[in-house]
C-alpha positions in Angstrom: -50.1 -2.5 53.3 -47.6 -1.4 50.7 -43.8 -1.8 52.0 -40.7 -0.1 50.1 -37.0 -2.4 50.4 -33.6 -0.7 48.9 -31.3 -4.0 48.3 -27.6 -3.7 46.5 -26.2 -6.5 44.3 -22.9 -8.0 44.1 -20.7 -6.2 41.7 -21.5 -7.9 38.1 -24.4 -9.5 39.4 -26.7 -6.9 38.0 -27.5 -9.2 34.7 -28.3 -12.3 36.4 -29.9 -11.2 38.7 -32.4 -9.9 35.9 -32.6 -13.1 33.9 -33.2 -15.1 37.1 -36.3 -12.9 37.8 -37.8 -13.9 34.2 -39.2 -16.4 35.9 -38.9 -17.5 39.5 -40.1 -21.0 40.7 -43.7 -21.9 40.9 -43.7 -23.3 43.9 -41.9 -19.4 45.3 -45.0 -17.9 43.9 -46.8 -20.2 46.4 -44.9 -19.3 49.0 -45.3 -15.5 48.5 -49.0 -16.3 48.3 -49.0 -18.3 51.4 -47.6 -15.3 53.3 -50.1 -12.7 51.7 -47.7 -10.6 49.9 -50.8 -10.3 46.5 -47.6 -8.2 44.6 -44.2 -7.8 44.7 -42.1 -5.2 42.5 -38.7 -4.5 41.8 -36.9 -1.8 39.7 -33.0 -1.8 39.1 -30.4 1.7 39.2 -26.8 0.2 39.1 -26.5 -2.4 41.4 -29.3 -1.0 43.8 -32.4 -2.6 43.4 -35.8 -1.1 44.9 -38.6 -3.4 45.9 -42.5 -2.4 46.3 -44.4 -5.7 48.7 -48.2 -5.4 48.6 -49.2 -7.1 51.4 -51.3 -7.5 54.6 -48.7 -8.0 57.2 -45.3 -7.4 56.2 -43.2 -8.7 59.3 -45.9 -11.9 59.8 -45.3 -12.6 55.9 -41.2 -12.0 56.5 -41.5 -14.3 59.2 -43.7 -17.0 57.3 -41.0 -16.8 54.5 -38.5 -17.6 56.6 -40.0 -20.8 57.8 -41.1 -21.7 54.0 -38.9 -24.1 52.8 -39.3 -23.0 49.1 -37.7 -19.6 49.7 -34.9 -20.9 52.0 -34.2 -22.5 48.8 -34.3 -19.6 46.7 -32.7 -17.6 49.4 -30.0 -20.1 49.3 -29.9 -19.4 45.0 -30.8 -15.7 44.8 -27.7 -14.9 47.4 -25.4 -15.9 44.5 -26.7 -12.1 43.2 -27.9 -10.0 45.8 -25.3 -8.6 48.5 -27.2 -7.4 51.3 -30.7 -5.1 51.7 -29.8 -1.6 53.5 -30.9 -1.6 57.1 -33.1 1.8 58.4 -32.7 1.1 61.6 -34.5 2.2 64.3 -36.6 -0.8 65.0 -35.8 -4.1 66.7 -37.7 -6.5 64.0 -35.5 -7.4 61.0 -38.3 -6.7 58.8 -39.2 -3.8 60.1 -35.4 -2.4 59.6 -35.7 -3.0 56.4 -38.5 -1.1 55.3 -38.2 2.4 53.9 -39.9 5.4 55.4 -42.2 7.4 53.5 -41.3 10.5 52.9 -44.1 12.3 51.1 -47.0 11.3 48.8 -49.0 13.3 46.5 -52.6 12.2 46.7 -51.7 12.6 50.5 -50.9 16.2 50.2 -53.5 17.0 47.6 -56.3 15.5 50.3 -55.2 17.8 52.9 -55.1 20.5 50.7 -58.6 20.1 49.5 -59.9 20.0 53.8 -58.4 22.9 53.8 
């Protein structure tokens, strides 16, 4: 599954938080394995930050972060930067609030079309 995030950081923040993401820790990378996220993306506008997960199971991988003790550590570093992720709402599950709703894809449209 492929999940879109919209985070904001702190004001100032903006070129840390880049040269942190040179290169996170090895043992983070582990982490994000362990939970079966296979990519993670994330593109900068301001201070608002867009992330793109590839994943099979976004909330069990959420939920297997927070357990990890690697990225309670980097949560615990990383929070220096980042001042909240925007919350949909609409669902219970934390993770689920804070994934993005589609709103329209090309290749989807452009199937359709060609069923007529």
């Amino acid at each position: 599954m492929r999940v879109a995030l919209h985070s904001v950081l702190k004001e100032g923040q903006e070129s840390g938080y880049e040269q942190t993401h040179a290169t996170v820790p090895e043992d983070l990378l582990a982490a994000l394995r362990r939970a079966g996220i296979t990519d993670w993306r994330i593109w900068r506008s301001g201070r608002h930050l867009f992330h793109l997960v590839d994943c099979e199971d976004f909330a069990a991988a959420m939920a297997a972060l927070d357990e990890d003790p690697a990225n309670q550590r980097w949560q615990g570093f990383i929070g220096a930067y980042v001042d909240h992720f925007e919350d949909t709402g609409g669902c219970p599950a934390e993770s689920e609030r804070m994934a993005l709703g589609e709103v329209w894809q090309l290749s989807a449209q452009a199937k359709a079309a060609e069923r007529g």
